[in-house]
N, C-alpha and C positions, 0 to 999 in steps of 0.2 A: 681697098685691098687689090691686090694685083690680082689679074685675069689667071682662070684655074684651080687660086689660092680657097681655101675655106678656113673657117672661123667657127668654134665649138665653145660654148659655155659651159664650163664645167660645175663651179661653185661661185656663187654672187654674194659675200659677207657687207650685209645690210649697207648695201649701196656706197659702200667705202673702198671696196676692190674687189677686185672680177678676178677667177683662172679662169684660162684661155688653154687650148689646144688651137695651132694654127696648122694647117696643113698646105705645103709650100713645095707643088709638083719640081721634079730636076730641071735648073735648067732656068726656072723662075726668078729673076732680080725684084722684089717686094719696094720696100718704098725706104727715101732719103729722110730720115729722122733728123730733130737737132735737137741737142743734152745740153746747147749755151745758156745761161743764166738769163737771160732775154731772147725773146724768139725774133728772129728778125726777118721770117717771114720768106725767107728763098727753100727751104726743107718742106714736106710733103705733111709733115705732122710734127707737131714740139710736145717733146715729153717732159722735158726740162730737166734736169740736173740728176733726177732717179727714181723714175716710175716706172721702167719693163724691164724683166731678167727673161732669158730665152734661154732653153736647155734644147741641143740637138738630139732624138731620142732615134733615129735613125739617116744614117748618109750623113754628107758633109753639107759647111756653113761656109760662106766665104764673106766676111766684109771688108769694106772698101772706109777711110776715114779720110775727112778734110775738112777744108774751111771754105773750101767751095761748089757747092749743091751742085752743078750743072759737070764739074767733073766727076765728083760721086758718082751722078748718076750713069755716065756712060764708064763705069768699073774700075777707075782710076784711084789712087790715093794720091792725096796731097800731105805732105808732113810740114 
């Protein structure tokens, strides 16, 4: 988790899938995911193809998308 950030377990359905509440102060860039169908190991975490949905319940979201991890991460997109 990124520095600041916290992490709340809400509900744990017998070890199949977790809710989560993240709390994610202003200003906070969190981590470079990858959704490829093979993790090829430059992203921060592989979730793979459709394991997290994120709802904003307060403030804005800003993401950044590519095919290259090291742009990502300094807030760029790549199309």
């Amino acid at each position: 988790m990124a520095p600041g950030t916290q992490l709340g377990t809400m509900a744990n359905v017998e070890n199949v899938w977790t809710l989560c509440m993240y709390f994610v102060p202003p200003g906070t860039q969190t981590r470079v995911v990858t959704m490829e169908k093979k993790d090829d190991g430059k992203a921060d975490e592989y979730m793979g193809a459709c394991y997290e949905f994120c709802y904003t319940l307060l403030g804005e979201l800003t993401m950044y998308w590519g095919e290259n991890a090291a742009v990502v991460r300094e807030g760029h997109q790549t199309l």
